[in-house]
N, CA, C, O and CB atoms as a CASP TS submission, in Angstrom:
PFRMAT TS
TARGET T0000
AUTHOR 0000-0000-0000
METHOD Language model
MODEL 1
PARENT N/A
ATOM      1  N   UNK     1      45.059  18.117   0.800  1.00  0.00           N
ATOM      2  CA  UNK     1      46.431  18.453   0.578  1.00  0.00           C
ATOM      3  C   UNK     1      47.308  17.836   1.660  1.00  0.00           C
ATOM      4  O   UNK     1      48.341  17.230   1.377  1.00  0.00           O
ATOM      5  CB  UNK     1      46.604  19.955   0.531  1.00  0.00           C
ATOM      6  N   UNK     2      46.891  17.998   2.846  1.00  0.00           N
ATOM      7  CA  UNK     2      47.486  17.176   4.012  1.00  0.00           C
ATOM      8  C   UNK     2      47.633  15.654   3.469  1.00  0.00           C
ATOM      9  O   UNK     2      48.757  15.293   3.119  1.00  0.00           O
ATOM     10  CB  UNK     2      46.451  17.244   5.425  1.00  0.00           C
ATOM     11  N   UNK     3      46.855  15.004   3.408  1.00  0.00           N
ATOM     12  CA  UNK     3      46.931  13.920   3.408  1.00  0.00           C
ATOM     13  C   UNK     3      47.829  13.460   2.116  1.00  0.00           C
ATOM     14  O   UNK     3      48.402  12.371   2.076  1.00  0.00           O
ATOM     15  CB  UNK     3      45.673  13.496   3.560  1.00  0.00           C
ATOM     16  N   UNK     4      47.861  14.151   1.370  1.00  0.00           N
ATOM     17  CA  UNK     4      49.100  13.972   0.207  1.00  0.00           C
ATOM     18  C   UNK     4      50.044  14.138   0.873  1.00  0.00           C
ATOM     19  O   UNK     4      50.951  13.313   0.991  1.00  0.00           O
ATOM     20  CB  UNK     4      49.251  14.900  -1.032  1.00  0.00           C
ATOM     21  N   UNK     5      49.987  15.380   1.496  1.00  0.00           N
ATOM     22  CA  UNK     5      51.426  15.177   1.974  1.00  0.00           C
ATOM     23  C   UNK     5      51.999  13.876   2.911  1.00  0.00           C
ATOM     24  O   UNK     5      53.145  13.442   3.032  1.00  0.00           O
ATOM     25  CB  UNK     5      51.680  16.390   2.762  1.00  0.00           C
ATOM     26  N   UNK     6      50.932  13.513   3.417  1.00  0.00           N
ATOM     27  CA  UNK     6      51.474  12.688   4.848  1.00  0.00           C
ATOM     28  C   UNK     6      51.808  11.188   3.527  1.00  0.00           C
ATOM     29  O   UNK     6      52.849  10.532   3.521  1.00  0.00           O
ATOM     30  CB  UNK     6      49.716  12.334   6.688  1.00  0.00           C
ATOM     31  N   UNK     7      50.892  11.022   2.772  1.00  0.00           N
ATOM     32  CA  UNK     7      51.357   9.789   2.106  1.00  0.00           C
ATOM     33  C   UNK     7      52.559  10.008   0.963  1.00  0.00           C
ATOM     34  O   UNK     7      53.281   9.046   0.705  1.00  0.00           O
ATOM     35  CB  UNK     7      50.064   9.126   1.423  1.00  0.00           C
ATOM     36  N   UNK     8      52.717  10.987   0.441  1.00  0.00           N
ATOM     37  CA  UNK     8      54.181  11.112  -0.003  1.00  0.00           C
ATOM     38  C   UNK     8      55.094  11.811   0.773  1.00  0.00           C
ATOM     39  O   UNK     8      55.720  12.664   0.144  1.00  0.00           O
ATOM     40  CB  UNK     8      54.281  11.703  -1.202  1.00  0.00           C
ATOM     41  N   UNK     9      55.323  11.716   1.799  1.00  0.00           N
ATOM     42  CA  UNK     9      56.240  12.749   2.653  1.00  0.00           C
ATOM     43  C   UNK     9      57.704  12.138   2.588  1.00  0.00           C
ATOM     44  O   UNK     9      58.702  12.856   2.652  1.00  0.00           O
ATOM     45  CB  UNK     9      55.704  12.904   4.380  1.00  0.00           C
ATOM     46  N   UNK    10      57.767  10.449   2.428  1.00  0.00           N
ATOM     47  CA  UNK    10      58.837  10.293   2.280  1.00  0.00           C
ATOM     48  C   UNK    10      59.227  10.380   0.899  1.00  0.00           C
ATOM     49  O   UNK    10      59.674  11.515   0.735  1.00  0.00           O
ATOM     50  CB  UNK    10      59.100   9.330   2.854  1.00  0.00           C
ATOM     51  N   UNK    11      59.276   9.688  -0.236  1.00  0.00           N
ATOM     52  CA  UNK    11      58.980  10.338  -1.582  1.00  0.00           C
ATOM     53  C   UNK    11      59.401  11.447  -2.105  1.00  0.00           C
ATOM     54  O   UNK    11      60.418  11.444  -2.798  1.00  0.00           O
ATOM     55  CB  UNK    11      57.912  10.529  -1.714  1.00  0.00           C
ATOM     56  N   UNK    12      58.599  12.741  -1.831  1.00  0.00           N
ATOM     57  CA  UNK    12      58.839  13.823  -1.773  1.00  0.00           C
ATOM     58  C   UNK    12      59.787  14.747  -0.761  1.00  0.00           C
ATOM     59  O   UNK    12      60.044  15.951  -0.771  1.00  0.00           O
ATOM     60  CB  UNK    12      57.856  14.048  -1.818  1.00  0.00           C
ATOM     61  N   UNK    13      60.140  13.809  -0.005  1.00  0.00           N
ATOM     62  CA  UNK    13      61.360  14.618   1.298  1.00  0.00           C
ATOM     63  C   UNK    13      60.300  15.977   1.812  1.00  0.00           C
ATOM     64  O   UNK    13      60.229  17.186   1.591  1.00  0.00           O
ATOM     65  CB  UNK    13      63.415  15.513   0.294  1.00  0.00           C
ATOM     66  N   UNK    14      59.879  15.392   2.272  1.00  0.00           N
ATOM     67  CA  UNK    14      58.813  16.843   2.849  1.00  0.00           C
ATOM     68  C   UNK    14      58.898  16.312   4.476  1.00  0.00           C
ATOM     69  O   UNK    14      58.563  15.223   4.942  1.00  0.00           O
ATOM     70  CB  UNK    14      56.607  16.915   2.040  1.00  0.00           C
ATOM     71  N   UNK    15      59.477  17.504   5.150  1.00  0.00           N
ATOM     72  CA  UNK    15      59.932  17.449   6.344  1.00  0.00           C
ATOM     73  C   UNK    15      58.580  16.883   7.625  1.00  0.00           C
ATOM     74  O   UNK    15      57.437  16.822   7.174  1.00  0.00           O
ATOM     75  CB  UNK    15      60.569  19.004   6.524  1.00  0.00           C
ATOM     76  N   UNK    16      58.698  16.672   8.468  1.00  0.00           N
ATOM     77  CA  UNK    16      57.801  16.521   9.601  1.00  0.00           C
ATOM     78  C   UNK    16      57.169  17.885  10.125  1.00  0.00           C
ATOM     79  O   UNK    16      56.130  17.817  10.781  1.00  0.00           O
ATOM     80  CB  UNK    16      58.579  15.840  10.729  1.00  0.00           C
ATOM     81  N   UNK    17      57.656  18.917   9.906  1.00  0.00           N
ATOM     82  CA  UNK    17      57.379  20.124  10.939  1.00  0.00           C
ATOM     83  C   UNK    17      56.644  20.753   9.622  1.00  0.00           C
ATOM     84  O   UNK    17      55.550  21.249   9.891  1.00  0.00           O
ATOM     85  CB  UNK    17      58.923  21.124  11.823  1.00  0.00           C
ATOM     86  N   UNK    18      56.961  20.815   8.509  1.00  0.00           N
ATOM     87  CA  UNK    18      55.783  21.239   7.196  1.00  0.00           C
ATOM     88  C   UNK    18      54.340  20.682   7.171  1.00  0.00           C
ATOM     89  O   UNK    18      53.347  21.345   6.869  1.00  0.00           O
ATOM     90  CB  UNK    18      56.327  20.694   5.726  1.00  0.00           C
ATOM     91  N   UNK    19      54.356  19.014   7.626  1.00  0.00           N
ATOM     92  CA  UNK    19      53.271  18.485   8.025  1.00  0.00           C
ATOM     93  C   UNK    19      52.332  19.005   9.363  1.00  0.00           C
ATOM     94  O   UNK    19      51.110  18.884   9.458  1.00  0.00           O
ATOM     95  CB  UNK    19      53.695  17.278   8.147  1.00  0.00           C
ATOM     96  N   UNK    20      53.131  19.533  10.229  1.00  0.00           N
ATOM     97  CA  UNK    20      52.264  19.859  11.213  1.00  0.00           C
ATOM     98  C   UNK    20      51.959  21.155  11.296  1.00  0.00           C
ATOM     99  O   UNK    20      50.900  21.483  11.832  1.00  0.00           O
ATOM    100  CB  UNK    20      52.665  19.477  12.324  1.00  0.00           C
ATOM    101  N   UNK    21      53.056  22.349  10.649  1.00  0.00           N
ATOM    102  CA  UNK    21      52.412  23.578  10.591  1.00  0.00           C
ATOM    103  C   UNK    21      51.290  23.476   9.332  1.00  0.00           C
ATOM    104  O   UNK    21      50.525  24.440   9.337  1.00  0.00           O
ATOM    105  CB  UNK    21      53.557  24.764  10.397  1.00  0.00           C
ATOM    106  N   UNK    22      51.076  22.629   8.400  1.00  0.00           N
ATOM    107  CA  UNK    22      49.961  22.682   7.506  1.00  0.00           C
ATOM    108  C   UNK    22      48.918  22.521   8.241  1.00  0.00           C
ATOM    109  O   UNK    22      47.915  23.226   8.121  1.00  0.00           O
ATOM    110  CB  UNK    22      49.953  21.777   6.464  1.00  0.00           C
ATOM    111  N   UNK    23      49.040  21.550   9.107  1.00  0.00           N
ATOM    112  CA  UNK    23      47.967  20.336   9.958  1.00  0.00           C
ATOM    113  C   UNK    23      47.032  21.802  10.764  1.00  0.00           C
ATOM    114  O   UNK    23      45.845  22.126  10.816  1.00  0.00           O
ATOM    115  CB  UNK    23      49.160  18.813  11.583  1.00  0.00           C
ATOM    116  N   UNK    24      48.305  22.373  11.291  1.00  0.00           N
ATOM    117  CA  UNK    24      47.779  23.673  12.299  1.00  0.00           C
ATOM    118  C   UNK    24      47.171  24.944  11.460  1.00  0.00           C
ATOM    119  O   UNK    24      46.311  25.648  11.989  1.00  0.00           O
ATOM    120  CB  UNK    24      49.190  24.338  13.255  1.00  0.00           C
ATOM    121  N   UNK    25      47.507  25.137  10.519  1.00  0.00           N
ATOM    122  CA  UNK    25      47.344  26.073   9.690  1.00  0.00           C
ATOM    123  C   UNK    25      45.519  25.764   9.503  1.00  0.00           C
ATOM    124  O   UNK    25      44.582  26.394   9.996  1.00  0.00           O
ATOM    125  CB  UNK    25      48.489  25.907   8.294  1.00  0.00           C
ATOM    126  N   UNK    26      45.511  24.564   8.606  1.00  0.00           N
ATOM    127  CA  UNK    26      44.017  23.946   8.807  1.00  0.00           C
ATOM    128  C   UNK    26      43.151  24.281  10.019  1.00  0.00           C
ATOM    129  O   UNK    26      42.160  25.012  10.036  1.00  0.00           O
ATOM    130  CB  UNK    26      44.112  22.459   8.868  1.00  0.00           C
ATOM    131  N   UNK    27      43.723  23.591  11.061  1.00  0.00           N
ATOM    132  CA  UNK    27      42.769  24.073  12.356  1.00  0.00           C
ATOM    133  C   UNK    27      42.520  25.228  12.028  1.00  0.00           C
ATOM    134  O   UNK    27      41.324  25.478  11.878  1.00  0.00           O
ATOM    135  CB  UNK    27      43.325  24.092  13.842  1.00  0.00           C
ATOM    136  N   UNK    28      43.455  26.286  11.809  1.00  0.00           N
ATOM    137  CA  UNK    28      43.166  27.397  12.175  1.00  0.00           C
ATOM    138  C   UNK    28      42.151  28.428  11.213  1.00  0.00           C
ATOM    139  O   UNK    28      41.728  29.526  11.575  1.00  0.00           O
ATOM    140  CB  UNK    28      44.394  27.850  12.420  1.00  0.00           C
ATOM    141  N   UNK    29      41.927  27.862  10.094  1.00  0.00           N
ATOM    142  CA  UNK    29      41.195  27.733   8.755  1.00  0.00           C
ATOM    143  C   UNK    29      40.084  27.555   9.549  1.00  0.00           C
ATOM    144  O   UNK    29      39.586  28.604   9.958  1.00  0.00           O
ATOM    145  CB  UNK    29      41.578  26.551   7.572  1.00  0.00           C
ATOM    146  N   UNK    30      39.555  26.533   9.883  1.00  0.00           N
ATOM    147  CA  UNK    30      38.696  25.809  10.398  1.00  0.00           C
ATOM    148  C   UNK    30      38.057  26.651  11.485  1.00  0.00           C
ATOM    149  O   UNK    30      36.832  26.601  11.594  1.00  0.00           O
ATOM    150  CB  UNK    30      39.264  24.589  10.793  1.00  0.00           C
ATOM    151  N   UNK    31      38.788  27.445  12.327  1.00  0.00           N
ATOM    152  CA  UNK    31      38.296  27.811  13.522  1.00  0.00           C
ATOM    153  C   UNK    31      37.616  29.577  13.555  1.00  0.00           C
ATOM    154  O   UNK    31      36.746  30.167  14.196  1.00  0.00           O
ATOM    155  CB  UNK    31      39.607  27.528  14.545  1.00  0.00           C
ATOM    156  N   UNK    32      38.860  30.014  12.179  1.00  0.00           N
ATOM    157  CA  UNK    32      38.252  31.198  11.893  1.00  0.00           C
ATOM    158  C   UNK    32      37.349  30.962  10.969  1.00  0.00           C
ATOM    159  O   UNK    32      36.724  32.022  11.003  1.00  0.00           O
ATOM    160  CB  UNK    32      39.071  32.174  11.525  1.00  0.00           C
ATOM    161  N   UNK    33      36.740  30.183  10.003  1.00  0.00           N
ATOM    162  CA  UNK    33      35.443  29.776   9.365  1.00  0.00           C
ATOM    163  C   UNK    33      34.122  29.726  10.429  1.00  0.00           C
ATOM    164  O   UNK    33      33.177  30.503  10.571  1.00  0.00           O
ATOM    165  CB  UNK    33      35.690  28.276   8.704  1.00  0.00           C
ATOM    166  N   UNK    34      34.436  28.631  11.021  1.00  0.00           N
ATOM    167  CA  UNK    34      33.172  28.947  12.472  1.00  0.00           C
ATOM    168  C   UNK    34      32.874  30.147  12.821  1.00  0.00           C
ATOM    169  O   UNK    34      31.784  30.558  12.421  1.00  0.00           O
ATOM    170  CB  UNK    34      33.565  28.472  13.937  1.00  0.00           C
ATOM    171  N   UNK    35      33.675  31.020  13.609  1.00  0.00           N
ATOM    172  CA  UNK    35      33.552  32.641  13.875  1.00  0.00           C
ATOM    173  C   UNK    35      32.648  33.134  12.755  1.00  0.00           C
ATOM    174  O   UNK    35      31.424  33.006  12.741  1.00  0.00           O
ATOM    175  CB  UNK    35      35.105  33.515  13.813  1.00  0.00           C
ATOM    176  N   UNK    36      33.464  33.769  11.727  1.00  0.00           N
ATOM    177  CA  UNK    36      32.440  34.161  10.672  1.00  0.00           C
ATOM    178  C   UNK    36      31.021  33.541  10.513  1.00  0.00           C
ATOM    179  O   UNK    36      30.029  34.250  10.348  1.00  0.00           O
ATOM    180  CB  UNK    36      33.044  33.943   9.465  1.00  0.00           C
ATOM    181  N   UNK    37      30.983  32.452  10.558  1.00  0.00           N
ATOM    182  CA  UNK    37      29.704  32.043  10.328  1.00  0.00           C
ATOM    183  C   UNK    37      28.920  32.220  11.787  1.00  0.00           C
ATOM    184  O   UNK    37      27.738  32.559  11.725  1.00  0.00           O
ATOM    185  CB  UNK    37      29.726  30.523   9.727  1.00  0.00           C
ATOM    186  N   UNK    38      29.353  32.066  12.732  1.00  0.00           N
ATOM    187  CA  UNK    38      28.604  32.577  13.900  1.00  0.00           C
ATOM    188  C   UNK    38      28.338  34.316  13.864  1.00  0.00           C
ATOM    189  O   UNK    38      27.196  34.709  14.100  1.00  0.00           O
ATOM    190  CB  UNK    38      29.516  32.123  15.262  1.00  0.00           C
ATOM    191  N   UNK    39      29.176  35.092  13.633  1.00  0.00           N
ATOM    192  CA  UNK    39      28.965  36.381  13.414  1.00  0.00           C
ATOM    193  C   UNK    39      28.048  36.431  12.640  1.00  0.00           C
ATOM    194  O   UNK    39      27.032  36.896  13.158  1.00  0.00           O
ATOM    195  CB  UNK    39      29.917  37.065  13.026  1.00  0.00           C
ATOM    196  N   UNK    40      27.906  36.033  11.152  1.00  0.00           N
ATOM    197  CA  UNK    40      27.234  36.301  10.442  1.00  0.00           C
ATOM    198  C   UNK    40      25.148  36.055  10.830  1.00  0.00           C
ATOM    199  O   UNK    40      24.131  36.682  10.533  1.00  0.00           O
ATOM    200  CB  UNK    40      28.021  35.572   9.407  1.00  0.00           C
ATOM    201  N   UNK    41      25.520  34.606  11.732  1.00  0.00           N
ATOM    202  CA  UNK    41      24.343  34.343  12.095  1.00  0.00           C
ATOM    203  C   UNK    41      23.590  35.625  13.193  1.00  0.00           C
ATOM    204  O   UNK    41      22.440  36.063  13.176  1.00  0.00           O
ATOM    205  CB  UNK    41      24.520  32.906  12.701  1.00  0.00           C
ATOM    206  N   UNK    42      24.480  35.894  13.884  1.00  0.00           N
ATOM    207  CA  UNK    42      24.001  37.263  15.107  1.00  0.00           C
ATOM    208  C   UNK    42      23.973  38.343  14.268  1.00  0.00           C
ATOM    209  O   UNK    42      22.926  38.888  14.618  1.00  0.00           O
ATOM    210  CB  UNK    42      25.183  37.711  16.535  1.00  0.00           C
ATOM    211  N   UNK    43      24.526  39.142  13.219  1.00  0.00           N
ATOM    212  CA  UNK    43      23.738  39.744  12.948  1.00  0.00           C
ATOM    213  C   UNK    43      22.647  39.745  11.639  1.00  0.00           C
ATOM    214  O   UNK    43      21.996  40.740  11.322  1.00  0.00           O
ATOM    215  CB  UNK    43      24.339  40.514  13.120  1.00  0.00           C
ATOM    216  N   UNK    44      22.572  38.342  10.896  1.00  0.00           N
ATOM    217  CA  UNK    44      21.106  38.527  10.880  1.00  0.00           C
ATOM    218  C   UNK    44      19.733  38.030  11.664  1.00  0.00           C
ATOM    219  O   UNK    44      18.549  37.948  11.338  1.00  0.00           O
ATOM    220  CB  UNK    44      20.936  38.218   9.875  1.00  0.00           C
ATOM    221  N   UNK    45      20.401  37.775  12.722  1.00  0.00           N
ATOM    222  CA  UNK    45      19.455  37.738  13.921  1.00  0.00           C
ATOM    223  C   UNK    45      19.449  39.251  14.797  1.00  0.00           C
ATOM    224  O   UNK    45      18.584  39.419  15.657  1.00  0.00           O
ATOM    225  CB  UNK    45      19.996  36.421  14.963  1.00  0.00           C
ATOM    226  N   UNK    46      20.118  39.954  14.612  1.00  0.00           N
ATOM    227  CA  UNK    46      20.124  41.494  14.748  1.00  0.00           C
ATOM    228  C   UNK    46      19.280  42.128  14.329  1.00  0.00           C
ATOM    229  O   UNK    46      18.395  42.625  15.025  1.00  0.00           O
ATOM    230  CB  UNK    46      21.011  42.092  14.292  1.00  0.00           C
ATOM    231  N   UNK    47      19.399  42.265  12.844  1.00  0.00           N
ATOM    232  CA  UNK    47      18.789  42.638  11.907  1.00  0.00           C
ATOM    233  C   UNK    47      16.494  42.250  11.395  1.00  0.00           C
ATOM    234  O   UNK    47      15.495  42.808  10.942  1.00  0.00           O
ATOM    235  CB  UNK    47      20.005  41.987  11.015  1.00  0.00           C
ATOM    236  N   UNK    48      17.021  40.875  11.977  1.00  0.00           N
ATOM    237  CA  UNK    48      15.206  40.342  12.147  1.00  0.00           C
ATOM    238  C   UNK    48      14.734  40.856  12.949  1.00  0.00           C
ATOM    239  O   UNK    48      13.517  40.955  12.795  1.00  0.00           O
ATOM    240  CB  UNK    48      14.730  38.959  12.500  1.00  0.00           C
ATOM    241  N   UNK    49      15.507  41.712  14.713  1.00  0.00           N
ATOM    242  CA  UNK    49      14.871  41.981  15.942  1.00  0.00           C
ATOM    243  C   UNK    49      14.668  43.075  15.060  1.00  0.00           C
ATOM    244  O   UNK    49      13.704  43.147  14.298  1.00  0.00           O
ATOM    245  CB  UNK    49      15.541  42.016  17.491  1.00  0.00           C
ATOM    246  N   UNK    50      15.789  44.138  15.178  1.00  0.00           N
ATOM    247  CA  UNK    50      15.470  45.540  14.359  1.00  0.00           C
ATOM    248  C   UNK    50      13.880  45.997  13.518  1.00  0.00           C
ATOM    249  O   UNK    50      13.213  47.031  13.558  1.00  0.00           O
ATOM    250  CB  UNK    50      16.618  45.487  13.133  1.00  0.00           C
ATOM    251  N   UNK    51      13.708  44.780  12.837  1.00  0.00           N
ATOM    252  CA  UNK    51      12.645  44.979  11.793  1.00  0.00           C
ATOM    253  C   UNK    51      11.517  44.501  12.263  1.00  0.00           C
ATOM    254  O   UNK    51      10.403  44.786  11.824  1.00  0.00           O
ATOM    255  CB  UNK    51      12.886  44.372  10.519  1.00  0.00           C
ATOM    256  N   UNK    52      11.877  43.382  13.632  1.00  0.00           N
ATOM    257  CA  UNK    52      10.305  43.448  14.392  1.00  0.00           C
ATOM    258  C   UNK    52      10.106  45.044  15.289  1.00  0.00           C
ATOM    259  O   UNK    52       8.953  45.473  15.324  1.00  0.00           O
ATOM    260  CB  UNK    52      10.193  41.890  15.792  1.00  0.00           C
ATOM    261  N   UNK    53      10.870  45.627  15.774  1.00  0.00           N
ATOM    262  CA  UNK    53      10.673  46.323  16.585  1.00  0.00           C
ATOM    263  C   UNK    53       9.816  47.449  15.862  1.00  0.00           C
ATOM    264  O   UNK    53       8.822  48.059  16.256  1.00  0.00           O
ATOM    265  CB  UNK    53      11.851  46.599  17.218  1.00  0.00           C
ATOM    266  N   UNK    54      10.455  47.513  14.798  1.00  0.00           N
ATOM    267  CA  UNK    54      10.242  48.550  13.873  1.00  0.00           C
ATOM    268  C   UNK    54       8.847  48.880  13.051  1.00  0.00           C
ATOM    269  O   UNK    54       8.298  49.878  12.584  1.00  0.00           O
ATOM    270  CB  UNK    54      11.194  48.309  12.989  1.00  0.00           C
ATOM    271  N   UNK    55       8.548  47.217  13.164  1.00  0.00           N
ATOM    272  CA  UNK    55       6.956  46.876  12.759  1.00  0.00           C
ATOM    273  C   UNK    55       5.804  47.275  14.000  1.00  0.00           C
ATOM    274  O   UNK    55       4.679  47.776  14.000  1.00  0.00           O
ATOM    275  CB  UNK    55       6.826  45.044  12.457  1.00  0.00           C
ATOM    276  N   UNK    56       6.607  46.835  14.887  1.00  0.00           N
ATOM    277  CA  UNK    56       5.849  46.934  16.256  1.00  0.00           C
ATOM    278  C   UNK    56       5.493  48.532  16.699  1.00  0.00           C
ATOM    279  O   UNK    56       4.360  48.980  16.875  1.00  0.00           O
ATOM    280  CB  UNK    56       6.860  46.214  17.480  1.00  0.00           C
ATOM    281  N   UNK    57       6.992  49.394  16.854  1.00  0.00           N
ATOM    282  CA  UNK    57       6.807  50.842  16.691  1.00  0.00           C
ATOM    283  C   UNK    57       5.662  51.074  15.592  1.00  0.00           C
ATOM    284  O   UNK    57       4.925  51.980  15.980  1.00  0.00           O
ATOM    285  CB  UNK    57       8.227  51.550  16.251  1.00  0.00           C
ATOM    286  N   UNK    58       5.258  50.547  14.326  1.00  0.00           N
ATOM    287  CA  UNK    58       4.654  51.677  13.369  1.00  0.00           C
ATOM    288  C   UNK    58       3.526  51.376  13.854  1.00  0.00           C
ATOM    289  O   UNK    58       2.810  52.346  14.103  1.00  0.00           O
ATOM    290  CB  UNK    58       4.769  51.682  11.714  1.00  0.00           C
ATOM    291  N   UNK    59       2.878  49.805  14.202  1.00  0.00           N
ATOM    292  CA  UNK    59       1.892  49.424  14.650  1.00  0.00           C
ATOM    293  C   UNK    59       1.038  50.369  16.244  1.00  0.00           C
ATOM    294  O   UNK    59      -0.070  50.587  16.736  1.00  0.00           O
ATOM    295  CB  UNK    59       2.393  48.004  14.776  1.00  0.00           C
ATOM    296  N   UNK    60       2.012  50.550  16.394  1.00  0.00           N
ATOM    297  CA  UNK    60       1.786  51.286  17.560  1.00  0.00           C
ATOM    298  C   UNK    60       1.409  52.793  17.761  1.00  0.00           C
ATOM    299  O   UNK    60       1.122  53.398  18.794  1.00  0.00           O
ATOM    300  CB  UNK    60       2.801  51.120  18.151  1.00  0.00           C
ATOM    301  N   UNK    61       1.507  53.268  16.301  1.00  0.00           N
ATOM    302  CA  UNK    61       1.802  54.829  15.938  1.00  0.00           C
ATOM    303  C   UNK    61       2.889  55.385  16.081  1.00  0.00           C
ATOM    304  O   UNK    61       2.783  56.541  15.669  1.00  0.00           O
ATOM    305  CB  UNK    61       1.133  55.669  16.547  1.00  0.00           C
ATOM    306  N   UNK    62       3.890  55.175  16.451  1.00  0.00           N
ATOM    307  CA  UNK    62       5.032  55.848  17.013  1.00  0.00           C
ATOM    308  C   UNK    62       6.193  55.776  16.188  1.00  0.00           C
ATOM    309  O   UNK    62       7.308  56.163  16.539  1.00  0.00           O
ATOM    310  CB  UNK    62       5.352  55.340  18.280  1.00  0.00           C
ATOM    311  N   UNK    63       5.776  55.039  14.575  1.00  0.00           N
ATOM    312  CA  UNK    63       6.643  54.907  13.759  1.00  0.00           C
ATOM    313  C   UNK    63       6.614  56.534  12.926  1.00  0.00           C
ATOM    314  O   UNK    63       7.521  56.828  12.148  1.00  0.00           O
ATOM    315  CB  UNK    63       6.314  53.518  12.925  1.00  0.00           C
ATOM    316  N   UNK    64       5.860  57.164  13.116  1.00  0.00           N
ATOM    317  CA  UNK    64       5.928  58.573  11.827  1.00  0.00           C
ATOM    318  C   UNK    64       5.608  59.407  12.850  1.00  0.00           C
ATOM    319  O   UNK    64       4.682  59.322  13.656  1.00  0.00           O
ATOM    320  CB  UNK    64       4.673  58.723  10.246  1.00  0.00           C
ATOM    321  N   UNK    65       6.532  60.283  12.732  1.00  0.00           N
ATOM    322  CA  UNK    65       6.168  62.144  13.885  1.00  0.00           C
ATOM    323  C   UNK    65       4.604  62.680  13.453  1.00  0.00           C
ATOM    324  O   UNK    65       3.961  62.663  12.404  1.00  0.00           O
ATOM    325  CB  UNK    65       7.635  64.055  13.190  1.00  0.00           C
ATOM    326  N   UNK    66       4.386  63.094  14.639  1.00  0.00           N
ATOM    327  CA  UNK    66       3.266  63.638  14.680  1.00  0.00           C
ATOM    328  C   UNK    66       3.760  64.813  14.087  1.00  0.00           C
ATOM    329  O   UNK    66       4.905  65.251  14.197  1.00  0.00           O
ATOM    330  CB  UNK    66       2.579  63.688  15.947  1.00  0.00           C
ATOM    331  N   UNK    67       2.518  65.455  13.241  1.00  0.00           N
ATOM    332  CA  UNK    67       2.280  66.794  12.322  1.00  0.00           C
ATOM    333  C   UNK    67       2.256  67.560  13.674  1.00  0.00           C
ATOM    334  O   UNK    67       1.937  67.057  14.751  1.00  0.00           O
ATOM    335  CB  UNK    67       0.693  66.939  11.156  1.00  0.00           C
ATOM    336  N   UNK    68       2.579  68.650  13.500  1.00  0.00           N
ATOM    337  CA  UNK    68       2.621  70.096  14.240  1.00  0.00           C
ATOM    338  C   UNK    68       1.250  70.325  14.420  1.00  0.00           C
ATOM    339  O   UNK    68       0.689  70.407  13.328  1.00  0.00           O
ATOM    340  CB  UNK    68       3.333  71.389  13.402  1.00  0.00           C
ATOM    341  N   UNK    69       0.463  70.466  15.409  1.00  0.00           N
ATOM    342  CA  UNK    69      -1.235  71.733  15.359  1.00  0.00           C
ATOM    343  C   UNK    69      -0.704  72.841  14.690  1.00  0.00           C
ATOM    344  O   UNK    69       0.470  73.167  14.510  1.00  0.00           O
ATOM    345  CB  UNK    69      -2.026  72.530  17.181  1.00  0.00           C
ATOM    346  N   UNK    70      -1.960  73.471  14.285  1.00  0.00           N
ATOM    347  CA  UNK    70      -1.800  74.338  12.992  1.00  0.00           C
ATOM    348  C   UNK    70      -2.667  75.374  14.000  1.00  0.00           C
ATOM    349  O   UNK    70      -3.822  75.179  14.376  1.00  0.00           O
ATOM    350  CB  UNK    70      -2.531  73.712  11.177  1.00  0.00           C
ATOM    351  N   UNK    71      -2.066  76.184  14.240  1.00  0.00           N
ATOM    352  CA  UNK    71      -3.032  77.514  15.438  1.00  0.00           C
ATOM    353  C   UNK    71      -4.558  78.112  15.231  1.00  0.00           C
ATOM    354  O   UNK    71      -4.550  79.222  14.700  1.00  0.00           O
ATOM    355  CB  UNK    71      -2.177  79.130  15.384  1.00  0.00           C
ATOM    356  N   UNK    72      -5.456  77.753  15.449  1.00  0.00           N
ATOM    357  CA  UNK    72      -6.504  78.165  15.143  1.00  0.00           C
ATOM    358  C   UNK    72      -6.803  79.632  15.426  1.00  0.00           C
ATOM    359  O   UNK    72      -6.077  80.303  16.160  1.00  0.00           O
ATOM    360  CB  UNK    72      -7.266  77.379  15.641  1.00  0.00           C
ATOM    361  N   UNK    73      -7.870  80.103  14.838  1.00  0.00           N
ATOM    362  CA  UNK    73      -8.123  81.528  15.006  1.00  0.00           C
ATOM    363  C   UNK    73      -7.619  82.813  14.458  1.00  0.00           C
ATOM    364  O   UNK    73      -7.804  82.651  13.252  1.00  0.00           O
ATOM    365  CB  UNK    73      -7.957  81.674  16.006  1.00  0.00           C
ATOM    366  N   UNK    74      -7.208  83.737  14.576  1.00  0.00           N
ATOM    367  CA  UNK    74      -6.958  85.094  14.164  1.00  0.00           C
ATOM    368  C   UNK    74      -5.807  84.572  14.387  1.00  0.00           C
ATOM    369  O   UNK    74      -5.744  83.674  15.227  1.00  0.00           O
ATOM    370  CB  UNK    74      -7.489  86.456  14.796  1.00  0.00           C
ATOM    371  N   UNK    75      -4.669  84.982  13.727  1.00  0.00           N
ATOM    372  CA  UNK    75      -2.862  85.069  13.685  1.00  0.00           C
ATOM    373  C   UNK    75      -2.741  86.771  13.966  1.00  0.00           C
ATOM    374  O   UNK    75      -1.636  87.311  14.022  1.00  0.00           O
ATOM    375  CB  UNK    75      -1.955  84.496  11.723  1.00  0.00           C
TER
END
């Protein structure tokens, strides 16, 4: 879309400062796209630790509560 504009700008009377807040607008498209996709990458790299740990806890026993002793003898 930029680049339409920049090649019909005279043509179309499309000012100089429309061209550069588009131009910036883009960057800024651009810069909050990265973010998200970096966020998105940390937490499913969050999410993979979580589910090792979680494997590791059950492996370990410590994933399910221990049952109560049950009192032996006369009550």
């Amino acid at each position: 879309m930029i680049s339409y504009m920049v090649k019909n700008q005279k043509w179309c009377g499309i000012p100089e400062e429309v061209i550069n807040q588009a131009r910036g607008g883009s960057a800024r498209t651009r810069q909050i796209a990265g973010q998200a996709c970096g966020i998105a990458g940390k937490v499913r790299q969050m999410q993979a630790q979580a589910a090792r740990q979680a494997r590791q806890r059950a492996a370990e026993g410590g994933g399910a509560p221990m049952k109560p002793a049950l009192p032996t003898g006369p009550l």
